[in-house]
N, C-alpha and C positions, 0 to 999 in steps of 0.2 A: 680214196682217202687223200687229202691236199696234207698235208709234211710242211710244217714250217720253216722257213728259213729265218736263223736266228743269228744275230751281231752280238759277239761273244766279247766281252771288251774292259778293261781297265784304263782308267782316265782321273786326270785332277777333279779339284773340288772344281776350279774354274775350267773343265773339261779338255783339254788338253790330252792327248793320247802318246804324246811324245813332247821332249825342252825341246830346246836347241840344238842344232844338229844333228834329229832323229836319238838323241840322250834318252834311255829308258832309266838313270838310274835313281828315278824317284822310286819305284817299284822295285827296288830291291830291299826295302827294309820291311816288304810285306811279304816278303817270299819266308813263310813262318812252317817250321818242320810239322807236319802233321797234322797241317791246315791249307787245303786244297779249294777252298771257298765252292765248293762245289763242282769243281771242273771235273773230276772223274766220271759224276753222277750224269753229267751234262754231255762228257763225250761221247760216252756210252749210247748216248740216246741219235747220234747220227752217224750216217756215213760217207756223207761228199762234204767236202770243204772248198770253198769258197775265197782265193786269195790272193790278195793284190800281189802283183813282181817283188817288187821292194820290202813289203816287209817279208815274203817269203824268205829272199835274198839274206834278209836281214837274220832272221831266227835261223838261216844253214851258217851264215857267216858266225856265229855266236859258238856254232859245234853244235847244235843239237840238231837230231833228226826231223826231219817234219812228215809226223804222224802217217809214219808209213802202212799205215793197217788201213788208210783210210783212201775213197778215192779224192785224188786230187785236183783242184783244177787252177792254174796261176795263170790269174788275167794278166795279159799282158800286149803293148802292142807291137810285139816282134815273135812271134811262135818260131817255137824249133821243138827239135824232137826229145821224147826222154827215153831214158832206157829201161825206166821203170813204165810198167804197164798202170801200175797206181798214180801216176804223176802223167797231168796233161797241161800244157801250155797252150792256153786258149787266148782267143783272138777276135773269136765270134759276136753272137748279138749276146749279150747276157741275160738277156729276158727268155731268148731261146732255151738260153742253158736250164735257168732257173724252171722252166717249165718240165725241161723230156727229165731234168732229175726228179722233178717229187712224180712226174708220171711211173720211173721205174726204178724207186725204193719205197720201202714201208717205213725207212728212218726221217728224222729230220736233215737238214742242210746249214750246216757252219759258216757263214761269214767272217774270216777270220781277221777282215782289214786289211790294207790300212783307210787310211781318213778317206782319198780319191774314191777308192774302190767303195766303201762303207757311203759315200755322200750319194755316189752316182746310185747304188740299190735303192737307196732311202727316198732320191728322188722321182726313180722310177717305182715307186711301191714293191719292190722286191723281199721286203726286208719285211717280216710279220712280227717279230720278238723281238727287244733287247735285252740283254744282260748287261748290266754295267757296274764295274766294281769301280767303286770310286775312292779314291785313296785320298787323307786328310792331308794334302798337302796344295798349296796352287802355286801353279807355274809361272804363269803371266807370258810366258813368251814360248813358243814352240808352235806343235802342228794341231788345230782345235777338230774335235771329231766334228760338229754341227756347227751350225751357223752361229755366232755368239754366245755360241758353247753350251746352249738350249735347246732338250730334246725336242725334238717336235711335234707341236699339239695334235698332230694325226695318231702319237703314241698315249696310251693311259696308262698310267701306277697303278702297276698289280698286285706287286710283293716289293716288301724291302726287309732285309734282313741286315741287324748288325753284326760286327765280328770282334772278338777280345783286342784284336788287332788297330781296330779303328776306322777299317776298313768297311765301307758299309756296300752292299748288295741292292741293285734296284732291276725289277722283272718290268719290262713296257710290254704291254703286247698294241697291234693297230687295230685302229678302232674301227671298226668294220660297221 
């Protein structure tokens, strides 16, 4: 069974995954109680995670944990050790990585970003799914997940769902 690896991701209307100085706080007026846009349904469905340094960095620096039930892996290009068995700081080929995991789970595989991390998969074909929540706002200036902020045509619209919020949901999957 091949496991999808899927880019889990929140972005502007002009795609932008972050403002100015790594600034998330366009995304906080979506952060709405007892609307999860699917992300429980969706975690649930994997168990390696896929994550650049910096935003790792970023989501411990904020205080939140990072999904410690999951195995972990922070690309980066200075490895050291963790003390968690769940958390690996990788350094490797990433196409390697991406293969021996869907070899040895039955779940799928989380790209969790950021933009570096997220282009470089995209570029190598690593990336099978998107998820992209796209919030009704535009940035104009910050960090653009894609190339002119346009998914790319290797990806098709599969779903989109909207949300009371404004928020609207689009499922890519690659066109194989």
């Amino acid at each position: 069974m091949i496991n999808n690896t899927t880019l889990y991701i929140a972005l502007s209307e002009d795609g932008f995954i972050a403002g100015e100085n790594d600034n998330l706080d366009f995304l906080n007026d979506y952060q709405v109680e007892g609307e999860d846009y699917g992300y429980s349904n969706f975690i649930s469905s994997i168990d390696s995670i896929v994550v650049g340094r910096k935003t790792y960095e970023k989501v411990i620096d904020m205080g939140y944990p990072y999904h410690e039930d999951k195995q972990v892996y922070v690309i980066t290009r200075s490895p050291k050790k963790s003390k968690n068995e769940n958390l690996t700081f990788y350094n490797g080929d990433l196409k390697t990585l991406i293969d021996q995991l869907r070899r040895h789970t039955n779940k799928n595989i989380y790209c969790d970003g950021g933009a570096e991390l997220a282009r470089y998969m995209l570029n190598n074909k690593l990336i099978d799914r998107l998820i992209l929540s796209v919030i009704p706002i535009e940035l104009h200036k910050g960090t653009l997940l894609f190339e002119k902020g346009i998914v790319p045509n290797t990806f098709e619209l599969r779903r989109k769902e909207e949300y009371k919020s404004g928020l609207i949901q689009y499922t890519y999957e690659l066109n194989t």
